[in-house]
N, C-alpha and C positions, 0 to 999 in steps of 0.2 A: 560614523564607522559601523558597519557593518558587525551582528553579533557571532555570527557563522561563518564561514569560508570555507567553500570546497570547489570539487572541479565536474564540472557537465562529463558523466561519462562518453557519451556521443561525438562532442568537440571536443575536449579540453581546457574549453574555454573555463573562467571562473565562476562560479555560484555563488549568493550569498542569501542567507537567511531562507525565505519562504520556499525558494526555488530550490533549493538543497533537497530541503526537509521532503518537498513532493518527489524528487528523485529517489529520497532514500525511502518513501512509503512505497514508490514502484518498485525498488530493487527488494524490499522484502517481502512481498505480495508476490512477485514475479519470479522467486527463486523457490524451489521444491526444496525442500529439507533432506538434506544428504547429499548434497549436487557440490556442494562449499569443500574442496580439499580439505582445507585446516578448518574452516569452521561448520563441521557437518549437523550441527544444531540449528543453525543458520538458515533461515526462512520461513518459511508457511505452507500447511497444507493445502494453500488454496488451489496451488501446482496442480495435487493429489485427485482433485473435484472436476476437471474441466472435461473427463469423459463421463461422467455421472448424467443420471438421466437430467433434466432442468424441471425439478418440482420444486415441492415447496420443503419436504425435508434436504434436499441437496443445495435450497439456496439458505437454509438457516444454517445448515454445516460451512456453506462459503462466508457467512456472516461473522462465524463463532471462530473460523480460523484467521480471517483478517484480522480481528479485532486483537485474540490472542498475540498472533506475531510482533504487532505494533507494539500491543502493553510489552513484551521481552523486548526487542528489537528496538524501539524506538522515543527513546525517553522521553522524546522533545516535545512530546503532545499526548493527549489526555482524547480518546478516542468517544466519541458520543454517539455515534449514529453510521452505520455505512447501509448502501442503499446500492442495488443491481437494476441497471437501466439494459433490457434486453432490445437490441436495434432488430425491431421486425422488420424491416427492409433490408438489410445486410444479413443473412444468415450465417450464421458463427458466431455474430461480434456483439460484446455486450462490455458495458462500463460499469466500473463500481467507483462509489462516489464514498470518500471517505470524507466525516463533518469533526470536528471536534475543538479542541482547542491549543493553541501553540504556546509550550511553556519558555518563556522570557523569563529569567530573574525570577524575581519573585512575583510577576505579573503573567496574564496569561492572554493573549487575544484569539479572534473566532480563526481555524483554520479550513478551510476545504481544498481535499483536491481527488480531481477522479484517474483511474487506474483503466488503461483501456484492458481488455481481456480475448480471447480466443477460444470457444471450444467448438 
C-alpha cells in the first residue's frame, strides 16, 4: 500500500508516493508567490528570477529560492543539492535538478527529480 495518494494534475489519474512528491516540487518551484488566491504565501521566488540576466549571482539567488520554498512548502523531503542544467542547444530552456532525500516514517531514502524551466 502505497504511503501517499494524490492526483496527476494533468490527467487525474492517481499518484502515489515518488511521483506525488516530484509534482508537488514542480508546483512549488513553478508558482510565483502571490499568484495563490487564498494561499498568497504560497511558492517560490524562483518565478521572480527567470528575466534576470543568467550569471552566477542570479543562478545562486535561483538556488537559495528553490531550496527555501521546499524547506516551507514541502516537508516530505530534506533538500541537499539543486543544480541548473542550461540546454545550449534550445535557447530559453534549462532544468533544475533537485537531489535530496525523501522522508518515510522514521526512515528516509535518496530522492531526485528535475523541474523543467523557461526564461
Amino acid at each position: 500500500m502505497p504511503a501517499y495518494l494524490g492526483m496527476d494534475a494533468a490527467s487525474g489519474r492517481r499518484l502515489t508516493d515518488v511521483d506525488h512528491l516530484s509534482q508537488s516540487v514542480g508546483k512549488v518551484l513553478g508558482t510565483a508567490i502571490g499568484t495563490r488566491l487564498r494561499r498568497r504565501a504560497f511558492g517560490a521566488r524562483a518565478a521572480d528570477l527567470i528575466d534576470a540576466p543568467l550569471n552566477g549571482v542570479a543562478i545562486l539567488q535561483l538556488y537559495t529560492a528553490a531550496a527555501t520554498a521546499l524547506m516551507r512548502w514541502e516537508p516530505r523531503i530534506k533538500v541537499r543539492r539543486v543544480v541548473l542544467d542550461i540546454d545550449s542547444a534550445r535557447a530559453g530552456r534549462a532544468t533544475l535538478y533537485v537531489y535530496g532525500e525523501r522522508i518515510a516514517g522514521l526512515s528516509s531514502q535518496p530522492f531526485t527529480t528535475t523541474v523543467p524551466l523557461s526564461y
